[in-house]
C-alpha positions as CSV (number, residue, x, y, z in Angstrom):
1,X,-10.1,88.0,27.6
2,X,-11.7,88.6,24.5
3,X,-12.6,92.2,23.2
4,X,-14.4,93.6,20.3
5,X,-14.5,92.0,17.0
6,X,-11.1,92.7,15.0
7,X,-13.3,91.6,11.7
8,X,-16.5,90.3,10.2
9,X,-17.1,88.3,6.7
10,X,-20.2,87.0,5.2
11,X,-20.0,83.4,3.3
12,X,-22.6,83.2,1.3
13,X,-21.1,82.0,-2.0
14,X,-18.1,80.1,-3.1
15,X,-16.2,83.5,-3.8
16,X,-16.5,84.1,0.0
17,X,-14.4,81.3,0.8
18,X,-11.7,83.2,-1.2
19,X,-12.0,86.4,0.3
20,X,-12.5,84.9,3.9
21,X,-9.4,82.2,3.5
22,X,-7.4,86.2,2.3
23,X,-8.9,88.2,5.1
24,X,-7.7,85.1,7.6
25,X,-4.4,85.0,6.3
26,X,-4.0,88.8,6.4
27,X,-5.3,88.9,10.3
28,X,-2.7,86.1,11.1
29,X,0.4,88.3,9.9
30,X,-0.9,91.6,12.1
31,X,-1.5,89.6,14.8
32,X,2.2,88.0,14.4
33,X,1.8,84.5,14.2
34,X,4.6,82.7,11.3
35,X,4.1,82.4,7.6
36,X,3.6,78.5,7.7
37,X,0.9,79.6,11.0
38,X,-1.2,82.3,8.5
39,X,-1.5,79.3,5.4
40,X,-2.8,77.2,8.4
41,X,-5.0,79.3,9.3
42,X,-6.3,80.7,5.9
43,X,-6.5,76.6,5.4
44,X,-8.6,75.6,8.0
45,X,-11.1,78.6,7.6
46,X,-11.5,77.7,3.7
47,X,-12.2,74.5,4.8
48,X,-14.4,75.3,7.5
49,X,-16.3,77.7,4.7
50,X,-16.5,75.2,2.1
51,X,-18.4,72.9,4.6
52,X,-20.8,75.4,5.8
53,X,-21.8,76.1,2.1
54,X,-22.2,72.5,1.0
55,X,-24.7,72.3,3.8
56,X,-26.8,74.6,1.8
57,X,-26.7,77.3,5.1
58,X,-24.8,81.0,5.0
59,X,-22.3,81.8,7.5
60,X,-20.5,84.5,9.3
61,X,-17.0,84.8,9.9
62,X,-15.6,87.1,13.2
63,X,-12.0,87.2,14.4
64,X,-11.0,88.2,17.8
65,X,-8.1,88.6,19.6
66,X,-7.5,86.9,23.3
67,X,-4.3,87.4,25.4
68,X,-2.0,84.9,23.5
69,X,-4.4,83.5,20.9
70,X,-6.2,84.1,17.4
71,X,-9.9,83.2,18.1
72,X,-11.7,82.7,14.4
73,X,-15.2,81.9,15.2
74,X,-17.8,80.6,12.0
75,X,-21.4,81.1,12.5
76,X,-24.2,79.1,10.4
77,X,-27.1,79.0,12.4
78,X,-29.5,77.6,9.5
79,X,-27.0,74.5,9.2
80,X,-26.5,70.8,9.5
81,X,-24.1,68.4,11.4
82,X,-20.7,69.6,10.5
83,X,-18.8,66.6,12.6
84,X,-18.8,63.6,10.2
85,X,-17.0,66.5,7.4
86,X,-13.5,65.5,6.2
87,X,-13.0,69.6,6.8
88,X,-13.4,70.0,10.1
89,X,-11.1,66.7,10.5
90,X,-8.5,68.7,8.3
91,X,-9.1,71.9,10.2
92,X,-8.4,69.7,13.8
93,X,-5.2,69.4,12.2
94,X,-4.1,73.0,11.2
95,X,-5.3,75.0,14.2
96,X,-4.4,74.1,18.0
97,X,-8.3,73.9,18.8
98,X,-11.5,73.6,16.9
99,X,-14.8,73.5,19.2
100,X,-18.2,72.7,17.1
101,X,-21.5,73.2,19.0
102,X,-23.7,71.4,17.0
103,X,-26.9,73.1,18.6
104,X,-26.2,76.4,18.2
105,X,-24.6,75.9,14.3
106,X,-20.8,77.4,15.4
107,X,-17.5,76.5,15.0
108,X,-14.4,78.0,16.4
109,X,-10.9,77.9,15.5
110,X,-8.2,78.7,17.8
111,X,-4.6,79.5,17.0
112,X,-1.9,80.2,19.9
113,X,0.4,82.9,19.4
114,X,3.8,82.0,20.3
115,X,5.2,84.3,23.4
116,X,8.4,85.4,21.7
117,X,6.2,87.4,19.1
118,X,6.0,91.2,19.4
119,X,1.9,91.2,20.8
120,X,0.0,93.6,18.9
121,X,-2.9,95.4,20.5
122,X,-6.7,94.9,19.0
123,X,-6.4,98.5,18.0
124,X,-3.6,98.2,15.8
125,X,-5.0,95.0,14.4
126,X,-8.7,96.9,13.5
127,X,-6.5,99.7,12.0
128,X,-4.6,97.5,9.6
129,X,-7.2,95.7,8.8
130,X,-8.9,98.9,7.3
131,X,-6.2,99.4,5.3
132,X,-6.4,96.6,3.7
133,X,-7.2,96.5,-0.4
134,X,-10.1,94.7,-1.1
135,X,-9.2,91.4,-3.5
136,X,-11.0,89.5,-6.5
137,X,-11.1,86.0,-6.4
138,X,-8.3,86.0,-9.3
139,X,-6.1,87.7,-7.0
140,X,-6.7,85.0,-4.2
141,X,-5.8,82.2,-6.3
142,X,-3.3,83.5,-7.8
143,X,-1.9,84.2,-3.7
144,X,-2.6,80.5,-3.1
145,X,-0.7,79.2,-6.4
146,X,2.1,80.8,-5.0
147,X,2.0,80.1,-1.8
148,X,1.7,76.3,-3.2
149,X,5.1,77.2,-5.2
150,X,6.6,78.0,-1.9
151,X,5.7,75.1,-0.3
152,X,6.7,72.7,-3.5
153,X,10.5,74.5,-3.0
154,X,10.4,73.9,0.2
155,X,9.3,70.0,-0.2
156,X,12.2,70.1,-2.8
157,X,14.5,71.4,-0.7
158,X,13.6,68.9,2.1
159,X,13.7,65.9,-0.3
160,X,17.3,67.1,-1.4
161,X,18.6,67.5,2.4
162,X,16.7,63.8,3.2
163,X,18.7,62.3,-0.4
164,X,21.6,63.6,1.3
165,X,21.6,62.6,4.2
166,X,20.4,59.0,3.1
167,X,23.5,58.6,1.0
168,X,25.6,59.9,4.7
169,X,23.2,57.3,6.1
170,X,24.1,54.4,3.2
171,X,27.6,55.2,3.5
172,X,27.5,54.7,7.4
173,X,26.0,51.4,7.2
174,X,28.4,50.1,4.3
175,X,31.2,50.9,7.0
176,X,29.4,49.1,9.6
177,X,28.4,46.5,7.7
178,X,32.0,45.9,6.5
179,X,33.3,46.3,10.2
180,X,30.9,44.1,11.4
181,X,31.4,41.3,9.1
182,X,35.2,41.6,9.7
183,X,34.3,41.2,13.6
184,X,32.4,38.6,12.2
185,X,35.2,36.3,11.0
186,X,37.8,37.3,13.7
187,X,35.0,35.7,15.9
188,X,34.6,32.7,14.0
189,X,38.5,32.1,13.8
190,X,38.9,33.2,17.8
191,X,36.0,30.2,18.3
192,X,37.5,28.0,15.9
193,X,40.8,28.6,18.2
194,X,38.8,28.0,21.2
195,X,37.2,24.7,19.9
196,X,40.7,23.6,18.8
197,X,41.9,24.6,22.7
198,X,39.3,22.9,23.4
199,X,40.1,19.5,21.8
200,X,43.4,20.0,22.8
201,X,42.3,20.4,26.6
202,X,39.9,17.7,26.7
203,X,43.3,15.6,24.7
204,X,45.2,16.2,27.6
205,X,43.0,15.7,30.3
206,X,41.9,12.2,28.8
207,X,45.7,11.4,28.7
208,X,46.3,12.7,32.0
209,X,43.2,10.1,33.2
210,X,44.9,7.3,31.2
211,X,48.1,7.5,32.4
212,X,46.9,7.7,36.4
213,X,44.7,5.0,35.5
214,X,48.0,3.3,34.3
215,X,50.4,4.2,36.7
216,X,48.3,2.9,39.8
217,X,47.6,-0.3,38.4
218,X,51.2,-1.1,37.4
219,X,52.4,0.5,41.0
220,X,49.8,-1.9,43.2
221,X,51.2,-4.7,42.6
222,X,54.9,-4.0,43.8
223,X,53.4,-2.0,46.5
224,X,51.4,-5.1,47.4
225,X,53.8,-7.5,47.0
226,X,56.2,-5.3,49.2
227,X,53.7,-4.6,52.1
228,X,53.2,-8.8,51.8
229,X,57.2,-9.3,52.4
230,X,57.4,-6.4,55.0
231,X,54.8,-8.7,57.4
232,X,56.2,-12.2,56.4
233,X,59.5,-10.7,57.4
234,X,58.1,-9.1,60.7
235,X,55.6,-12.3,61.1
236,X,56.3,-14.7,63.8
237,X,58.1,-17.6,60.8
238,X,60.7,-15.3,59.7
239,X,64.0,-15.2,61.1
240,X,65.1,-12.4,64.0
241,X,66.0,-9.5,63.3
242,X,67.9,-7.0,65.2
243,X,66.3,-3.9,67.0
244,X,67.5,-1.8,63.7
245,X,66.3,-4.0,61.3
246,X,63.0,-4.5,62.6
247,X,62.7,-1.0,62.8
248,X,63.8,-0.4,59.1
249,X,61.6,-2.5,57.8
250,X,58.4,-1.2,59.8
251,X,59.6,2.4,58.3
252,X,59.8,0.2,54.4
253,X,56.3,-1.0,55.2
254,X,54.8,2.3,56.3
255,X,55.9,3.8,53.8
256,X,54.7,1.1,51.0
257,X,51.2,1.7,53.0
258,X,51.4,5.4,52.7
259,X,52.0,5.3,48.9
260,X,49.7,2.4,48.2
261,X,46.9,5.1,49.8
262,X,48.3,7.6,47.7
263,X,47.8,5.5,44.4
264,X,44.8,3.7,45.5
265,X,43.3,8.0,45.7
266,X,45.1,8.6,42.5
267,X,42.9,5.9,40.6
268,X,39.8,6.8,42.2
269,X,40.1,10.5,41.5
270,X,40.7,9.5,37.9
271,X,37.4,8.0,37.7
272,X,36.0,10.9,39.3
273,X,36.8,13.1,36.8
274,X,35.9,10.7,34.0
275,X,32.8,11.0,35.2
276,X,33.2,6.7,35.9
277,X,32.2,7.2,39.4
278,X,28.5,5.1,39.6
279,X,26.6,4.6,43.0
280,X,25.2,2.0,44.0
281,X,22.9,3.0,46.5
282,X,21.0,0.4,48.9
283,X,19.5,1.3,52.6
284,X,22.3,2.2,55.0
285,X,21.8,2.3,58.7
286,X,23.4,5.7,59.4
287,X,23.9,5.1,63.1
288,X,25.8,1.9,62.7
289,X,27.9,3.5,59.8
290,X,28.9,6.0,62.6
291,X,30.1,4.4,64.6
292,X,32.0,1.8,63.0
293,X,33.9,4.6,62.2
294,X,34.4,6.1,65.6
295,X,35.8,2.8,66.5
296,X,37.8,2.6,63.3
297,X,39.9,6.1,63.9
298,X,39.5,7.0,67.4
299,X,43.0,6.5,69.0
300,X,43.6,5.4,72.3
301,X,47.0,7.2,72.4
302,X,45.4,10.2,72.3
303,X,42.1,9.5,74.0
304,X,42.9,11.8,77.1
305,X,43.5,14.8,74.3
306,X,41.2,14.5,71.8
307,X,37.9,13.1,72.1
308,X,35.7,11.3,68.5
309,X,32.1,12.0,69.4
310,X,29.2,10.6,67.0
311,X,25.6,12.1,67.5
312,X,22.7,10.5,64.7
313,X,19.6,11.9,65.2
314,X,16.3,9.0,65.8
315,X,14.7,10.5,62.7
316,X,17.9,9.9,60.0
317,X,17.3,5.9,60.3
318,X,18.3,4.1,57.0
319,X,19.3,6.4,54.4
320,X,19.4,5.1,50.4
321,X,22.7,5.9,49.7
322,X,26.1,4.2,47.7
323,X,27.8,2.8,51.6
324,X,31.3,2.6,50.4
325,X,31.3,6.6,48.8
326,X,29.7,7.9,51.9
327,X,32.1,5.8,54.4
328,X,35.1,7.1,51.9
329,X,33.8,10.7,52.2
330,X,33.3,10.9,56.0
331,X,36.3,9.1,56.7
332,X,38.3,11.5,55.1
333,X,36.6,14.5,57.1
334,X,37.3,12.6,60.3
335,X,40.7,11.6,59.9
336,X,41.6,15.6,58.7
337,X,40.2,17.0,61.8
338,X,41.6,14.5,64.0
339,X,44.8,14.9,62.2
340,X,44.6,19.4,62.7
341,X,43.4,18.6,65.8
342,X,45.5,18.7,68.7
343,X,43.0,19.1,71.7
344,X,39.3,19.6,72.3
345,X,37.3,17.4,70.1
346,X,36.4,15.9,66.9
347,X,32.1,15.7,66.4
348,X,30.2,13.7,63.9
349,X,26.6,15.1,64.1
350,X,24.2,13.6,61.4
351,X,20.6,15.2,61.5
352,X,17.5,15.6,58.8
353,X,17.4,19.1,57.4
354,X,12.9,18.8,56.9
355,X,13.3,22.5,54.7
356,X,15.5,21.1,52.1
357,X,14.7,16.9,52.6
358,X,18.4,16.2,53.1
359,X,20.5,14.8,55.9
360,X,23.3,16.5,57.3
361,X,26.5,15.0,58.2
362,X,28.5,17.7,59.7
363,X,31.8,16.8,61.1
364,X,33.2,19.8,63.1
365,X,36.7,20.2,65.3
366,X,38.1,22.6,67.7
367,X,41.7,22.4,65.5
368,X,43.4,24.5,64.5
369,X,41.4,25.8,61.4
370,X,41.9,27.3,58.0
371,X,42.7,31.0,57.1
372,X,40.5,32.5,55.2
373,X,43.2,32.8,51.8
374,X,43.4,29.0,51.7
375,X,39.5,27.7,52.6
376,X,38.3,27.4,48.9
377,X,42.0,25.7,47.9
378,X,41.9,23.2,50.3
379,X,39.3,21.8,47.1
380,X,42.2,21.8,45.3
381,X,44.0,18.6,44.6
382,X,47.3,18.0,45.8
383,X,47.0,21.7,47.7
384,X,48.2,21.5,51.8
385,X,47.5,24.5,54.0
386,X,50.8,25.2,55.3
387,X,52.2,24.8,58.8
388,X,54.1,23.6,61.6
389,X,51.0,20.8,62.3
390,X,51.1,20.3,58.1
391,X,54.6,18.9,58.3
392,X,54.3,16.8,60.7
393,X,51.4,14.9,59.7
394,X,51.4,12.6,56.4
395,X,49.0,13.7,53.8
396,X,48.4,14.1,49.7
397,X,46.1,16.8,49.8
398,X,43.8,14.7,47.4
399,X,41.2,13.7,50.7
400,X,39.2,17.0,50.3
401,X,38.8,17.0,46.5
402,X,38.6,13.6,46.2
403,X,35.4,13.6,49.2
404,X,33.7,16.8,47.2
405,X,33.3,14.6,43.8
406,X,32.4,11.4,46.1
407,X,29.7,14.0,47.1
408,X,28.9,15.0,43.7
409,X,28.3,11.9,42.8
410,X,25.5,11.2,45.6
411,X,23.9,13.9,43.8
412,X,25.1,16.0,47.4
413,X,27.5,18.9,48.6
414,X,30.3,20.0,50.9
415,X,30.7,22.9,52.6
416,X,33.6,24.1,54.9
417,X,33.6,27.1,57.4
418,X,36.7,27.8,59.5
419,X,38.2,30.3,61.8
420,X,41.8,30.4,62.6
421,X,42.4,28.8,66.1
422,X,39.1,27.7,66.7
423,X,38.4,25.0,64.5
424,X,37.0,24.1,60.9
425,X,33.1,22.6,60.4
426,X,32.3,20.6,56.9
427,X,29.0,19.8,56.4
428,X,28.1,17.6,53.3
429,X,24.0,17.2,52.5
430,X,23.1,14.4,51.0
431,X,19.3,13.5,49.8
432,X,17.6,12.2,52.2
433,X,16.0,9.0,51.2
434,X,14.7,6.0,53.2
435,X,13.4,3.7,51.2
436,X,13.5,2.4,47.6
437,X,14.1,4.9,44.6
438,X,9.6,6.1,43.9
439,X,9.9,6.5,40.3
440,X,11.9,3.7,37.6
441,X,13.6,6.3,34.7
442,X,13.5,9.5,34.4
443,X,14.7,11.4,31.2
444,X,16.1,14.8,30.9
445,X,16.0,16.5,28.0
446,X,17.8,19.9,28.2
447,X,20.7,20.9,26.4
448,X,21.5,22.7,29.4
449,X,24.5,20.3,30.8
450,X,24.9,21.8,34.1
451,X,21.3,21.7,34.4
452,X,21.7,17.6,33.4
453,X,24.2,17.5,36.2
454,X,21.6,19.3,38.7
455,X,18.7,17.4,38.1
456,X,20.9,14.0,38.1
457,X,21.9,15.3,41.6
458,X,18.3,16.2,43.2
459,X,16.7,12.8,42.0
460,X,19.7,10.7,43.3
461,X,17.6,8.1,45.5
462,X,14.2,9.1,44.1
463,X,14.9,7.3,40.7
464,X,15.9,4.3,40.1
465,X,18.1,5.9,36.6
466,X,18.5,8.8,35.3
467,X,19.0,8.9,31.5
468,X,20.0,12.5,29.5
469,X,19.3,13.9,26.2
470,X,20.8,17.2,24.9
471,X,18.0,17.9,22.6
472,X,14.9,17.3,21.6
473,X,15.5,14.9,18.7
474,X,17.6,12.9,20.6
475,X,15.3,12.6,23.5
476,X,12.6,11.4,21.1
477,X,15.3,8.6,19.9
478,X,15.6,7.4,23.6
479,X,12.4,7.5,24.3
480,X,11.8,4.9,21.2
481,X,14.6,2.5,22.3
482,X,12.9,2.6,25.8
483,X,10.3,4.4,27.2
484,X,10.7,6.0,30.3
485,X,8.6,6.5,33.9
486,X,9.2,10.6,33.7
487,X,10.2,13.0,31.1
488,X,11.8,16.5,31.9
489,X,11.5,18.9,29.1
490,X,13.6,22.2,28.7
491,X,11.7,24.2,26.3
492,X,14.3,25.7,24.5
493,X,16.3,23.2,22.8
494,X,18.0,22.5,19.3
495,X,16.7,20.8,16.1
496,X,13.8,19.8,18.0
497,X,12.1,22.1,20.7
498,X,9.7,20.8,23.7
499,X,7.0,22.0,22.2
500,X,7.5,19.9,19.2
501,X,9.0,17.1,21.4
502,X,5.7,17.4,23.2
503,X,3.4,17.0,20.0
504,X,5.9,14.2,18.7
505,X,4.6,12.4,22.1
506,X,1.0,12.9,21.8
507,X,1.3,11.7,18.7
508,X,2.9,8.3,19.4
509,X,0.9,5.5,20.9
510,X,3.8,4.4,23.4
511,X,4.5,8.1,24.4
512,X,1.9,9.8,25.4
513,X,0.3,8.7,29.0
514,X,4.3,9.5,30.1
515,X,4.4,11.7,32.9
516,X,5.7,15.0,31.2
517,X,7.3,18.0,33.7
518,X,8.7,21.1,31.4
519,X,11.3,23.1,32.8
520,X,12.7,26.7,31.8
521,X,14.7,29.2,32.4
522,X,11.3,31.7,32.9
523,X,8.1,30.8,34.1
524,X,6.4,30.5,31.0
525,X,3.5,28.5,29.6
526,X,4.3,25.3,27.0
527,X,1.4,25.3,24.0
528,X,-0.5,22.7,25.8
529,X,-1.6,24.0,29.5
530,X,-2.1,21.1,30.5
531,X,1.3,20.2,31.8
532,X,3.0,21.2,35.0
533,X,6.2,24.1,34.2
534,X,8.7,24.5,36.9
535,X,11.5,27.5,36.8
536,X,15.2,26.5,36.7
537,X,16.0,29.8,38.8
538,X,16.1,28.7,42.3
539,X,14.7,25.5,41.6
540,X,14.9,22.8,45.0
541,X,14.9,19.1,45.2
542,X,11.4,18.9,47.3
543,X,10.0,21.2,44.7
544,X,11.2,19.0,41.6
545,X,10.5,16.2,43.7
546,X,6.6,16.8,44.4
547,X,6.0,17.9,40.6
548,X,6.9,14.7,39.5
549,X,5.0,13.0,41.8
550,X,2.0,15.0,40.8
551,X,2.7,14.6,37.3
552,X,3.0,10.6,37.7
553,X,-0.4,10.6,39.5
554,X,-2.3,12.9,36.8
555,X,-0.9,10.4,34.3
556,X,-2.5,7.4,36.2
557,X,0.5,6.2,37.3
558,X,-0.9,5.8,40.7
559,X,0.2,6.9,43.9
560,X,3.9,8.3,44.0
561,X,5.4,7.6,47.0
């Protein structure tokens, strides 16, 4: 609440705005407020009383006092507009509120008083403003000049503490700089080290590849020629041989059988991992595939123990697939759960997955499964879960690995679950196609390798070749030499980004009706809207799948599919 009056001032000439900006100043120390507080406030009411006058009116000045607040209120009822005034704007700055009511010609100022101030009654206030000397304009001026010297020191002061503390600041950074750019070059020799490992690893796995690739050629041929002289000598034209010698040389010629197996894996795992592994897919009939193989590894001798069942679902039909990998790969799972399996059964259960467009082969056993420790080593090559069953039966431990980058190469997966005692399931999805590949080439353009690899496995069977480029420059060269049916394009690529690889396409006669699909790492729009974006996070083969197609037919390609 607001009492009586604790002062009044006339401003009616420019030596009024003197002895009003003194009088507001003087109020501002009895009521408590700060030194910096009373110059804002002797500030804003000069301002405010330089306005009023250039607006040709007079004015008067009152101060009251509120509970926790200097209240300065500015009458000038013969006025103008004072809102468009670079004062008042100035004012708004210097007190905590300035109301204008442009009707009744009044401003007022308002100043908070800060709680931790000793409050002085309106009383008090009243009497020390009557004790106050009245002042010439000289006098105020010469107040203001030095409160203007004060303010210059202070500034000084400041700028001294801010020079110091830049040079603390300079100082810093030197030392980080310095630190960082020693980090710098222990990180460029620690990558030159790793690029050197690098070599050195890529060295000795080439050499490793070489010298399998060696070693199984130059051990066939023995191996053959001793399997060949093991049946001539057990044939019906040789001559007898005693019950011990017929029975060595079955145990010579089993064994030249096993390792000829071994070495025959050994040279195929090679070109697994040299990456020389290339399908060549044509329709399959599943259900004949199937059981070919029952027939193949079911054992009579064991018939009454173990029994080989093979379910193929009406809808799987023909499948486009390479015959001999996906024989090689199932008739390893088969033969390792008949193998672990000592009764029950052995399933082979091939279905169409419709949610993912791939077809299931899962070959599951009541054996005597995998303990948990060992179920992600039995990928390993040459690993062999141990156990009573393990030493009995004859095994490399390359069937596993060897089936995973068969799968791989289909552009499919493998997956094991087992439980100890009651049997291990392995499921590999392959894509499911039934009929010719839909679209001719498609290139890739990502520098993304395991992304390559990905989209290489999801349009296994849907094109007819999949070429790969690891940036944009060199997709553009590739797309010269031959121009291809669909283009994937990662955005983000070196020397030459999609978006440029894009305009380089437009731009070129050959280029640019191709079917064009950008993919990224984020959802995000290419510079020209007009092409489909798909997200590499969580990205699925009917998704890829149905973009291209869509792209192929906005392109005029006709109907994909």
């Amino acid at each position: 609440m607001t009492g009586d009056p604790l002062a009044r001032a006339d401003l009616r000439r420019d030596q009024d705005v003197f002895a009003v900006r003194r009088l507001g100043r003087q109020i501002a120390e009895l009521v408590g407020l700060e030194a910096q507080d009373q110059v804002r406030v002797a500030t804003a009411l000069s301002e405010i009383g330089r306005e009023v006058l250039a607006l040709g009116a007079e004015g008067r000045v009152s101060f009251t006092l509120g509970n926790d607040r200097l209240i300065v209120t500015v009458d000038y009822p013969d006025g103008g507009d004072l809102r468009p005034s670079e004062g008042l704007m100035l004012a708004g700055r210097l007190v905590d509120e300035v109301a204008l009511a442009e009707g009744e010609g009044r401003v007022t100022l308002v100043k908070r008083i800060p709680g931790h101030r000793h409050r002085r009654s309106p009383e008090t206030v009243r009497d020390g403003v009557a004790r106050l000397a009245p002042s010439t304009a000289m006098e105020e001026l010469r107040e203001q000049n030095q409160e203007l010297a004060t303010t210059l020191e202070e500034v000084l002061r400041l700028n001294a503490e801010l020079a110091e503390t830049n040079q603390g600041v300079m100082a810093l950074y030197n030392q980080l700089s310095a630190e960082l750019e020693e980090t710098n070059r222990g990180v460029v020799a620690l990558y030159a080290e790793l690029d050197e490992k690098s070599s050195q690893l890529r060295q000795a796995a080439e050499a490793r590849q070489r010298f399998w690739a060696s070693v199984s050629h130059e051990l066939r041929l023995p191996l053959t020629s001793i399997i060949g002289l093991v049946r001539l000598l057990l044939g019906p034209g040789g001559e007898p041989l005693t019950g011990e010698q017929k029975h060595q040389v079955e145990l010579i010629g089993g064994s030249a059988e096993t390792l000829l197996a071994l070495v025959g894996e050994l040279l195929d795992l090679a070109k697994a991992e040299s990456g020389r592994l290339d399908p060549q897919p044509s329709l399959v009939d599943v259900a004949d595939l199937a059981e070919r193989l029952r027939l193949m590894l079911a054992s009579a001798d064991r018939a009454d123990e173990v029994a080989l069942v093979v379910e193929v679902a009406d809808d799987v039909g023909e499948v486009f697939v390479d015959e001999i990998m996906l024989t090689r790969i199932l008739r390893n799972l088969l033969s390792n759960a008949l193998k672990f399996t000592e009764r029950g059964e052995v399933r082979l259960t091939v279905a169409v997955e419709p949610a993912t467009a791939e077809v299931a082969f899962t070959v599951s056993d009541t054996g005597v499964g995998i303990p948990e420790e060992h179920r992600q080593r039995v990928f390993e090559e040459f690993f062999q879960v141990p156990g009573p069953l393990q030493l009995r039966s004859k095994g490399t431990g390359l069937g596993l690995p060897y089936a995973r980058r068969l799968a791989e190469a289909l552009g499919g997966t493998i997956e094991l679950a087992s439980a100890v005692g009651e049997g291990t399931t392995v499921t590999l999805r392959l894509p499911h196609r039934v009929g010719a590949p839909e679209v001719g080439r498609v290139l890739v353009a990502d520098d993304d390798a395991d992304f390559r690899t990905l989209a290489r496995q999801m349009l296994f069977g849907y094109a007819a070749e999949v070429d790969e480029a690891a940036d944009g420059a060199e997709a553009l060269d590739r797309m010269r030499e031959r121009v291809p049916d669909v283009v994937l394009v990662d955005l983000f690529m070196p020397r030459l980004d999609g978006n440029l690889l894009m305009q380089r396409m437009a731009e070129d006669e050959r280029l640019r009706r191709v079917p064009l699909v950008v993919v990224s790492v984020a959802p995000m729009q290419p510079e020209d809207h007009r092409h489909r974006v798909l997200c590499k996070q969580g990205l699925r083969r009917d998704q890829l799948v149905e973009t291209i197609r869509e792209a192929v037919v906005a392109e005029g390609g006709g109907e994909a599919g």
